[in-house]
Steps between C-alpha positions, in 0.01 A plus 500: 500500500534109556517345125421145593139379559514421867189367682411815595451628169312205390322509790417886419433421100237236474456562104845449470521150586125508337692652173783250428350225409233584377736690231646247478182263356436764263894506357444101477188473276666578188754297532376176691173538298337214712116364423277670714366195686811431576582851715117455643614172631775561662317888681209264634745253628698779664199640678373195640811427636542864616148501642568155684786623668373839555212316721716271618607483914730813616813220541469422114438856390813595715734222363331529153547823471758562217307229317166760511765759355591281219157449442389822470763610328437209215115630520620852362713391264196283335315809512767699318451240246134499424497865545719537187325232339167632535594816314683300228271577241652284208348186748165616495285313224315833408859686445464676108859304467339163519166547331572782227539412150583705203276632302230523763316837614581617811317784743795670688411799836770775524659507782674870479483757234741522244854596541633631155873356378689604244355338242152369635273487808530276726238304805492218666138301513319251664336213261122416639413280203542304229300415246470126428311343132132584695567656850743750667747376797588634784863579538760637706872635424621836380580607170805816414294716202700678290240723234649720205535875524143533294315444777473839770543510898152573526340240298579217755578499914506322806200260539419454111364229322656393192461155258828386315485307201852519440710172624683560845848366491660406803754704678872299430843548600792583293686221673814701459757369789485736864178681339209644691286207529164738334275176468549408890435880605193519295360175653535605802277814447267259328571610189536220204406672128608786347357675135563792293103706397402694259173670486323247239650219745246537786162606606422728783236357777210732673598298783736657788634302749747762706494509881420813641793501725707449250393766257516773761840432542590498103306771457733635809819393356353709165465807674844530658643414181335792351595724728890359449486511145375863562752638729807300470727624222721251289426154367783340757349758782155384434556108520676493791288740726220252377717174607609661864162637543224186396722250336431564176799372320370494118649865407868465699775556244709135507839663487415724803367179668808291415681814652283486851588108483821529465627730763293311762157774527236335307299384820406876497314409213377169625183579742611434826525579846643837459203596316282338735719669764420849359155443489484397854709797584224737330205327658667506817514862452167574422301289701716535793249838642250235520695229725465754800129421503397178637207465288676544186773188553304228287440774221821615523643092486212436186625803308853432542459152399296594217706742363828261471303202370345806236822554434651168467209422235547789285864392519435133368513299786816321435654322733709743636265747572271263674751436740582818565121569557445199737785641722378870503158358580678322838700793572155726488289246736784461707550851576152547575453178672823596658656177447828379333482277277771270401706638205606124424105346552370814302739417182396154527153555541505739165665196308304237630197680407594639129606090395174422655379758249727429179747210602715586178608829618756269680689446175470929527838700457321825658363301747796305571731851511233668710474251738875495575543859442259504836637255677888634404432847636336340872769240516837762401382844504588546888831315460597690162362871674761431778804448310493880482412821723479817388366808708449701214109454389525561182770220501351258717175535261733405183672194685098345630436485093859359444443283776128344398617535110810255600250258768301470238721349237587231759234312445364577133904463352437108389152534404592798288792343377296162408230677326672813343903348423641856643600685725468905581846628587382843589167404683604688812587822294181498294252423804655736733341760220209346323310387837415795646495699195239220342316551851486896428377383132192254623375795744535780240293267253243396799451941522474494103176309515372687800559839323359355194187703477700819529656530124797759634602349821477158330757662207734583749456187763564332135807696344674453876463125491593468145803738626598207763399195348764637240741587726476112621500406144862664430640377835454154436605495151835645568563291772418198268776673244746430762799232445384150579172655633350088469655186576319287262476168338465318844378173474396286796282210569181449754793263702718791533227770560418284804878466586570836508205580716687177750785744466386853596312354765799323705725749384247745631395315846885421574585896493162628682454229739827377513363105416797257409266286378361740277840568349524142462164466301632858277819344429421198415226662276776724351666127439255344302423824323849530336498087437184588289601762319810399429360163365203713321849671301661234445212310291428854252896512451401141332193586367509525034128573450297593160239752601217551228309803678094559435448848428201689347604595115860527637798243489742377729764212536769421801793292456626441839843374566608490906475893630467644155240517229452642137214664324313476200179746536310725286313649767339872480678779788156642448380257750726426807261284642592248253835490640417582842257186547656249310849499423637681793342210759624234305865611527453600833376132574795360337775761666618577123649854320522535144847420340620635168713172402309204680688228517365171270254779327567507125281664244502485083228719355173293637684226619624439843722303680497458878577276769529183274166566306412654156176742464373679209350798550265594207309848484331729231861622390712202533746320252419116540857360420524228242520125561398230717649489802319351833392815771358413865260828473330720277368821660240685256453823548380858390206369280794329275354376134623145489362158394559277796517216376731561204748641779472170732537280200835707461604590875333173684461713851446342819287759639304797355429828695240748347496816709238766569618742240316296250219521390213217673397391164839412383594315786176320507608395158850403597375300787258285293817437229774416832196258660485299127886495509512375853748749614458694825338850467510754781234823498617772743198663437320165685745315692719829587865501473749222389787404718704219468817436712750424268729340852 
């Protein structure tokens, strides 16, 4: 299987060349951020000149010709742009982030039913208006509801009307460092406000707004859940047969999920094309009596068809199950058009059209990983599948799901790498296993709901899968209980995710297709890789750095000194998250591990010494030493009972720091005393975290 786009491929692929650059347009527009009349400009300048040259004589069209490439080329890559700028809601004048204020009534549609959490229920809803001094305006954006436990399932669902009179508050970041950025993802789903109900803080509407579509396939999603919830034994059992089954991910255990990520088996979670692949399988099945009569082949296609889209909306529709059902779809009009469609056109077809759809889902991870977990298997599986033959069956089968587990991980290695900082050691161990097994799992849960309506077949359809899912359960946990099951704490930037994809490829092309100058290209790659890395080392084995980190009723501070950091954290094991999504990312970023003795780190009760600066930390149980000696910062917290300015008079600090374990109104009142004393005041709980490089 050639590697390298040769004409011929191109020639085969027309989205592909279509695809580049017009991904490329939509990866500029947040970062060029260019006026709009400006990109207009330049497209109808572009397609004059394209359309003069395009009716120009054949002698200028023939010596012209790379120019019309260029041309066309620049044409998409405009379009990327607008297309991601036309679904940029924060630009749009009417957007609830540019014309809501506080305090004013807003009428909000539900846009799914509630999921309950552990300590509330949660839904995400659209904002049609606001309400102005004497009129209501129209609005658009998204709003994540969160009500209080006093308020039942039943009372509110999908397509309900509600008016909020309590203030929206807009969805921030904790701006601790290598954090998922939460604002940017919820922006991108159009979502801008966030607010906590109770029952006496909203009104229920007669009004419902649902689309029938979409409440047949809630109302869907309900009914399978049911039937899980009523046949799968155990908590852990239960989540995940509703995960591998529909998607729903809201009742996985997270230790059990950590476990799946970890050993390298969590796309079985993930709805993808091995779901997809499944449900093709079983539709081929049972239509296939039908394809032997002639006029049955359009029924048979529109069934088919249905039933994976069906499926791929009761599933959610991400990403990667769109994919998956756009190339299904071409495989099923292809084999009854009896055409083959090109594997490399048909993947860049399904992109082109999905950014048409939701430009953002470029910025993706699952569709990212799916994409190259495709395109990985077609481009290695043949070349991996013949390193070995086996004559055995049984054996040959085992070595095909070694080989497509280890052509897949070609491809997705630096994009899992960039987005997840580790790497599964025992991938090949756990998929070999958890694959087909999950496979078994997905059809034994498609017979559950089949046999639903008969109680005793459904108990036993039910205790089997609960049986296996279990089994699947165990196998993946122990092989995650193995020695240095993860290589973690990876850290590498978008430059060296696009390096090491330079590298696989000439690496790759130099040993299939024996092309020097792809060797040339992998090695150099290889190069330039090491150079930046190295470089990227040498600059955190410099770094001192004071990190201040923005937690919710929790503290945390970093002293960073090269490689090595210390710790001063009162933060509850009862929530791992805490530590999971904001202090392990940061050191990860900065390549650190913690150090008992820290060189330049020096502590005295609530004073501190480090890296050529003095800092007083001061919280609810703290001994404020005598005298009056100069600090550089003061860190409050832990709702700490002080008078501020009595304490600067005494201290004089440079800075002040008031974490998120206080309390608002006391830090409201410290900021109002550090703005009259003109010293600098930072609010984590606003501005996010504090770092200051210290060299």
């Amino acid at each position: 299987m050639a590697l390298s786009l040769s004409p011929p491929i191109w020639k085969e692929a027309p989205f592909l060349r279509l695809l580049i650059p017009f991904a490329a347009g939509i990866f500029l527009q947040p970062n060029l951020n260019l006026p709009t009349s400006w990109v207009l400009t330049i497209l109808i300048l572009v397609t004059f000149f394209f359309l003069l040259l395009h009716a120009s004589r054949p002698y200028f069209k023939f010596k012209y010709n790379w120019l019309i490439g260029v041309l066309i080329h620049i044409m998409l890559l405009g379009l990327g742009y607008l297309f991601c700028e036309g679904v940029d809601g924060t630009a749009k004048k009417d957007c609830s982030l540019n014309v809501y204020s506080p305090g004013q009534v807003v009428q909000l549609t539900l846009e799914e039913p509630l999921i309950e959490k552990s300590g509330s229920l949660k839904a995400t809803a659209s904002i049609d208006y606001i309400s102005k001094t004497d009129s209501l305006l129209k609005a658009t954006g998204k709003v994540n509801i969160y009500f209080s436990k006093d308020i039942s399932l039943s009372q509110l669902n999908y397509g309900y009307s509600i008016l909020v009179t309590k203030t929206l508050q807009p969805i921030t970041n904790s701006g601790n460092p290598g954090a998922f950025d939460y604002k940017l993802f919820c922006q991108r789903l159009g979502i801008y406000h966030t607010v906590f109900l109770t029952s006496k803080d909203f009104q229920l509407l007669p009004d419902r707004n649902g689309n029938v579509a979409k409440k047949y396939l809630f109302e869907t999603k309900d009914r399978v859940l049911g039937i899980l919830s009523r046949y799968i034994r155990g908590a852990k059992e239960s989540g995940l047969a509703k995960a591998l089954l529909i998607g729903y991910k809201d009742e996985l255990d997270t230790n059990l999920v950590q476990a799946y990520a970890s050993t390298g088996v969590v796309h079985i979670i993930a709805i993808s094309g091995l779901h997809l692949g499944i449900i093709y399988w079983l539709l081929t099945l049972l239509f296939s009596p039908l394809q032997k009569f002639i006029r049955w082949k359009w029924p048979t296609i529109i069934f088919m068809l249905v039933g994976l889209w069906l499926f791929s909306f009761l599933a959610g529709a991400g990403p990667s199950v769109l994919r998956s059902a756009f190339m299904f779809s071409m495989i099923v009009l292809g084999k009854t058009l009896s055409k083959n469609f090109n594997v490399f056109n048909n993947l860049a077809f399904s992109a082109f059209a999905l950014l048409c759809y939701n430009p953002y889902w470029l910025w993706d991870a699952g569709f990212q990983l799916s994409y190259a977990a495709v395109l990985s298997i077609v481009l290695f599986l043949k070349w991996v599948y013949n390193w070995l033959y086996f004559t055995n069956k049984f054996i040959d089968f085992a070595w095909k799901l070694i080989a497509v587990t280890l052509s897949a991980q070609v491809l997705t290695l630096p994009i899992s790498i960039y987005h997840f900082h580790q790497l599964p050691v025992y991938f090949v161990l756990s998929n070999l296993v958890a694959v087909p097994l999950s496979s078994v799992i997905l059809i034994a849960e498609i017979m559950l709901c089949c046999v639903s309506f008969l109680p005793s077949v459904a108990a036993i359809v039910g205790n089997i899968t609960s049986w296996l899912i279990q089994v699947l359960n165990t196998y993946v946990q122990n092989i995650n209980m193995l020695p240095h099951a993860v290589w973690g704490q990876l850290q590498i930037s978008l430059f060296q995710t696009l390096l090491m994809f330079f590298i696989i490829g000439g690496i790759a092309g130099w040993l299939i297709n024996k092309q020097k100058r792809a060797l040339w290209i992998g090695v150099t790659s290889l190069l330039l890789f090491v150079a930046v890395r190295s470089y990227s080392f040498l600059l955190t084995n410099r770094q001192a750095k004071l990190i201040v980190y923005n937690l919710q009723n929790a503290s945390a501070i970093d002293f960073i000194n090269g490689r090595k950091f210390s710790t001063i954290s009162k933060v509850s094991m009862k929530d791992p998250s805490l530590l999971e999504f904001n202090l392990k990312p940061s050191r990860i970023l900065n390549r650190v591990s913690e150090s008992p003795n820290l060189k330049g780190y020096l502590r005295n009760g609530s004073l501190i010494w480090f890296a050529g600066k003095t800092i007083l930390l001061i919280d609810k149980k703290s001994f404020i030493p005598t005298g009056r000696s100069p600090i550089d910062v003061l860190i409050l917290t832990g709702n700490s009972d002080i008078h501020l300015p009595s304490l600067v008079g005494r201290f004089s600090p440079k800075q002040i720091i008031a974490d998120a374990s206080n309390k608002q109104y006391k830090v409201a009142q410290w900021q109002k005393q550090a703005d009259s004393l003109q010293i600098p005041f930072h609010n984590l709980r606003f501005e996010g975290a504090f770092v200051e490089n210290l060299r």
